[in-house]
N, C-alpha and C positions, 0 to 999 in steps of 0.2 A: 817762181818766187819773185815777185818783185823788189826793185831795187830800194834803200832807204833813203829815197827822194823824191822829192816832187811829193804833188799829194792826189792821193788818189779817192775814188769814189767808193763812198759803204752805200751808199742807199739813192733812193730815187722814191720822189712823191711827184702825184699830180697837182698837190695843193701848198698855197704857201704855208696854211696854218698847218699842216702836217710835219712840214718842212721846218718850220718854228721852233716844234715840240722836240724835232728829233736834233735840231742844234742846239736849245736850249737842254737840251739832256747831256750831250759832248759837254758841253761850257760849263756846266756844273760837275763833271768828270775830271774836266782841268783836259781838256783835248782840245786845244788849237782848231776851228776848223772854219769853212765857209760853204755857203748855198752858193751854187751856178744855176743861172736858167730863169731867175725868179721872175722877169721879163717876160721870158716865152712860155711861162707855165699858164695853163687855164685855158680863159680867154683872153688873154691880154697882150698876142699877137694872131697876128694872121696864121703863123704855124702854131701851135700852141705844142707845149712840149713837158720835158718832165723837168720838174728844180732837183738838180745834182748834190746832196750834201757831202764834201769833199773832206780828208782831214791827211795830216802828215803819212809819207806812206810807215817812218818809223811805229807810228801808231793804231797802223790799220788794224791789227788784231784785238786790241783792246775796244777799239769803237766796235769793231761784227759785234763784239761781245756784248757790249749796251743795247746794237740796234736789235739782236735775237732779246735782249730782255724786253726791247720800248714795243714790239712785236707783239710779247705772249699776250695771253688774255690777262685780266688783274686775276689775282687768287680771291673765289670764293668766302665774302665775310662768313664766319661764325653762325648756325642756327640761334637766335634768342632763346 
């Protein structure tokens, strides 16, 4: 179990615009959080790496929660 501090990681993208969607998801949750890595993600270092989206660890389980939703497929519209 981790402790309710510090903050910890729910997700990892390769890309910033991914990266974007899934904090901009937090932020409108009302979840505190931040990207790490945005730097080293892609190509836009010599190591290229993943952007870490980070949020309180108090709130870790409520974010897994958002990121298995930001995850699924959309639901299927309606046949006309």
């Amino acid at each position: 179990m981790t402790p309710n501090h510090g903050p910890v990681v729910v997700a990892e993208f390769p890309s910033e615009l991914a990266a974007t969607l899934a904090r901009n998801a937090m932020q409108e949750a009302g979840i505190p959080c931040q990207l790490a890595g945005i730097h080293t993600a892609g190509f836009r270092a010599e190591a290229p790496g993943m952007i870490r989206l980070l949020v309180p660890a108090a709130r870790e389980a409520e974010a897994r929660a958002i990121m298995e939703d930001f995850y699924s497929p959309p639901d299927d519209p309606e046949p006309a």
